[in-house]
N, C-alpha and C positions, 0 to 999 in steps of 0.2 A: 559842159557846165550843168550841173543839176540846179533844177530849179528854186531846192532848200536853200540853197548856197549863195545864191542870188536875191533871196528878200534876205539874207544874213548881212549881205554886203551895203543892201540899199537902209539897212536898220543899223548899222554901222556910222555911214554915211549921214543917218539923219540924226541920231544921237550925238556926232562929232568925234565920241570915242568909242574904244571897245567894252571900255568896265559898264559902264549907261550901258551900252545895248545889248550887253548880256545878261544885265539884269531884264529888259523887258523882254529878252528872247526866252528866258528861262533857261538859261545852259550858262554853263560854266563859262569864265573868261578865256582859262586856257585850251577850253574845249574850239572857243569861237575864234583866237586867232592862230589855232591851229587849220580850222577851216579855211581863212581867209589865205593862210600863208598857199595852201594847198590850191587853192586860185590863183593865185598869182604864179605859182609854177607851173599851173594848168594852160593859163594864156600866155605866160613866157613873157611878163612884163609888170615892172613895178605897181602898182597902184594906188599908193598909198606911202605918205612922209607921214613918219611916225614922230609925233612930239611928246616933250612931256607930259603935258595935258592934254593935249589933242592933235588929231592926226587929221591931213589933208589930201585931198587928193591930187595924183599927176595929172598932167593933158590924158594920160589913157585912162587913168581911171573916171575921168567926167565922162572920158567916152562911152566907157562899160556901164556909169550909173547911168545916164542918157538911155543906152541899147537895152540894161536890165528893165528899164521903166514901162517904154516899150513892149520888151518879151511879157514882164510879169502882167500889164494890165492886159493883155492879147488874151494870157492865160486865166486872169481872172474871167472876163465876158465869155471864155468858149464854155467855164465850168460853170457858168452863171446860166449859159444858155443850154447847157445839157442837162441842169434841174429843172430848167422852165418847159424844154421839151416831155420830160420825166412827165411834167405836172399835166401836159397837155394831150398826153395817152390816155384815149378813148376810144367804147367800142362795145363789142358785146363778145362775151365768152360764152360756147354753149358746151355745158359740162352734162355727163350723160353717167348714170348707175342706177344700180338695182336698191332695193330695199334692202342695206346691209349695213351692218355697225360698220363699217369700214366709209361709210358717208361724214361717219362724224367727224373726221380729220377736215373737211372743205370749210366749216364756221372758221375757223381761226385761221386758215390761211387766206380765207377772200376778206375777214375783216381786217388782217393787216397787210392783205396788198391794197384795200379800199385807202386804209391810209396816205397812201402813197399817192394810189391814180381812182381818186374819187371821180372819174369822169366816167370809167368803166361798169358796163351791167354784165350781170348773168340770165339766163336761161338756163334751167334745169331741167333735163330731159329724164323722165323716170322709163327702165325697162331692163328688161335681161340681158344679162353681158353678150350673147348670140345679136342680138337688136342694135344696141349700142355700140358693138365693133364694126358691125356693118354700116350705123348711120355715119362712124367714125373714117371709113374707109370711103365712105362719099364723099369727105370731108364736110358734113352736116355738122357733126359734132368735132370740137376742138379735143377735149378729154375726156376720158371715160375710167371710170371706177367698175374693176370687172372680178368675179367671182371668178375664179379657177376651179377646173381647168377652162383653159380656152387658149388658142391658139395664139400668139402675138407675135410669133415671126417677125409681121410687119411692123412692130409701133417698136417703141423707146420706152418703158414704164419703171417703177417703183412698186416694188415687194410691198408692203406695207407690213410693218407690228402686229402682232395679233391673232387671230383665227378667228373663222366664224364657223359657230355651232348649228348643225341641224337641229334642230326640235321637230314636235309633232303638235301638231293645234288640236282640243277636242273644246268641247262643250263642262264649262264649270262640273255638270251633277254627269256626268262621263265617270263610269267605273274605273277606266284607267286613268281618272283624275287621282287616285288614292295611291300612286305608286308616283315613286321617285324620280322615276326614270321610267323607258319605255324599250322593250327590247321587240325583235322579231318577230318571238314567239306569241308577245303581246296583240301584236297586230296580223297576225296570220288570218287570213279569208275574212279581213275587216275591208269594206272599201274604204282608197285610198285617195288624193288627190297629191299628185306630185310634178314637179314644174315642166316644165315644160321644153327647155334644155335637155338635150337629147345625152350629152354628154354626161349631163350631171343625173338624168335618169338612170345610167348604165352605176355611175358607182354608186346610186342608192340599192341598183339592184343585186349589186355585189358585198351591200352590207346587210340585206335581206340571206340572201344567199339562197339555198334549197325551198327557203320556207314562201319565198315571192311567186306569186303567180299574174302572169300578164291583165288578168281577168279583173284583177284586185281592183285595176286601176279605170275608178268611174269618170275621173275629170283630169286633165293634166294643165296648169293654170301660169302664167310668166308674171305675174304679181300677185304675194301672198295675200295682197288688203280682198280680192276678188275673193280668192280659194275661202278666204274668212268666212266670209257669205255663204256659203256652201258648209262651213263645219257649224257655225252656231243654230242652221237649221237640222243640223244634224243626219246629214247627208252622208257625211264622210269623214278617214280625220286628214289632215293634210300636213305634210311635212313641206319646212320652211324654214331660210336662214333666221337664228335668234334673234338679229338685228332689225326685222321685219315688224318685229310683237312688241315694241317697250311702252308704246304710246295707245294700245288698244286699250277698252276695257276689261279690265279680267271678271266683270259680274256676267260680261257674254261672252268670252273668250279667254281660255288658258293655254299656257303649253307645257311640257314634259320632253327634256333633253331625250338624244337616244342612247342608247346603251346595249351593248360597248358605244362611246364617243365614238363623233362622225365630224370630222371638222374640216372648213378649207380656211384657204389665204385668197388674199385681194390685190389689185393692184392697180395702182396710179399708171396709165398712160395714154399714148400721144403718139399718130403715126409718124413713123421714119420718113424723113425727105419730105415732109407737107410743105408746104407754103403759108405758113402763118401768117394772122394779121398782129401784128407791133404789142397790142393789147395778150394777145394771146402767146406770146414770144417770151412777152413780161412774165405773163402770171406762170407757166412752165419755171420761168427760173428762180421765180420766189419760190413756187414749190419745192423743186430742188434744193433752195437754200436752208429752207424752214426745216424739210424733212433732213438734213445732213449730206446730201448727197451734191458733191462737185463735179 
């Protein structure tokens, strides 16, 4: 017996006929004693004297609306009680990435899992996807938003939309402030400061290509706000995810895409086989939900 079927029977029962309680059911008459009839051959017994105007029930069918009343308020309190546990998930999520446009996706999914379980905080842990995998792998951090490449074997993640663009940071009154873009040749035996990501050093050095020299490199830095400091005294220029620069000042800091384009991808994840807490179990599957992924 499905459980539709049974507030159909008991809204039946409470109307006295079929045409009444298929109007308040919002379905058809012959929709609903099509239903009912299919009960009745389900439990293999009449339920119901059908009259002109109104229909009554046998000894078995008082028994069923008795048994349904039962079932359906059992089912009411369990769904009543699996929103109010919903309600009472609390805790703290510690979510970990780098300074990348690819952060911007966490505002809308923490403001409408807040909806949900306003009992829940955050911690935001800022640093390089190398830092953040590993504090992820302590289980320090619940999730981490990671620049690729990097290794994920271990976690479960989400690709995310998008790319994020290299740039090169210099100084407003910077000669190569006048160009469009910034190619190799531009920055040949200029010092450099570049992250500090061993991995991601090798393919900036493979977009250098002949023209890179180890020597270049004055400072190597794991947050671009730091390396800033370094280019606006003019020290250096520093290359850095575009996502890093929206919110600086440009009267003491600019940047200049590289050219040929130099782009990565980002990705939402979460180690394999962890042990979550309830809070953090949640917010994983609102992500999943929000982002499209089942």
């Amino acid at each position: 017996m499905e459980i539709r079927v049974l507030r159909y029977f008991l809204a039946v029962v409470r109307e006295g006929g079929i045409n009444r309680a298929a109007e308040v059911l919002h379905i058809t008459q012959p929709t609903l004693s099509r239903q009912l009839s299919q009960l009745e051959e389900e439990v293999g017994v009449k339920l119901f004297y059908r009259g002109a105007k109104k229909i009554t029930l046998t000894n078995e069918g008082v028994l069923l609306r008795r048994r349904a009343e039962e079932i359906l308020s059992l089912v009411d309190r369990t769904e009543k009680e699996l929103i109010e546990q919903d309600e009472m998930v609390e805790g703290r999520i510690v979510i970990g990435g780098g300074e990348l446009a690819a952060m911007q996706v966490l505002p809308e999914i923490i403001e409408t899992f807040r909806d949900k379980y306003s009992l829940v905080t955050f911690d935001i842990f800022t640093g390089n996807a190398d830092l953040v995998k590993e504090q992820m792998e302590k289980g320090l951090i619940d999730i981490g938003v990671l620049l690729e490449p990097v290794d994920i074997e271990k976690f479960d993640f989400i690709r995310l939309k998008g790319k994020e663009r290299w740039v090169v940071l210099m100084r407003p009154d910077d000669p190569l402030a006048e160009k469009e873009a910034v190619s190799a040749k531009d920055l040949e035996n200029k010092p450099l400061i570049l992250p500090r990501r061993t991995n991601v050093r090798n393919e900036l050095s493979h977009w250098f290509g002949d023209s890179f020299q180890e020597k270049q490199v004055l400072f190597t830095s794991n947050l671009a706000t730091n390396s800033a400091l370094m280019v606006q005294r003019g020290l250096a220029y520093s290359i850095v995810i575009e996502g890093s620069v929206p919110f600086w000042d440009k009267e003491k800091i600019i940047y200049r895409p590289l050219s040929p384009e130099l782009t990565a991808s980002s990705v939402l994840a979460w180690k394999k086989q962890q042990p979550f807490s309830l809070a953090a179990t949640k917010f994983i599957e609102h992500m999943r939900y929000l982002l499209g992924i089942t």
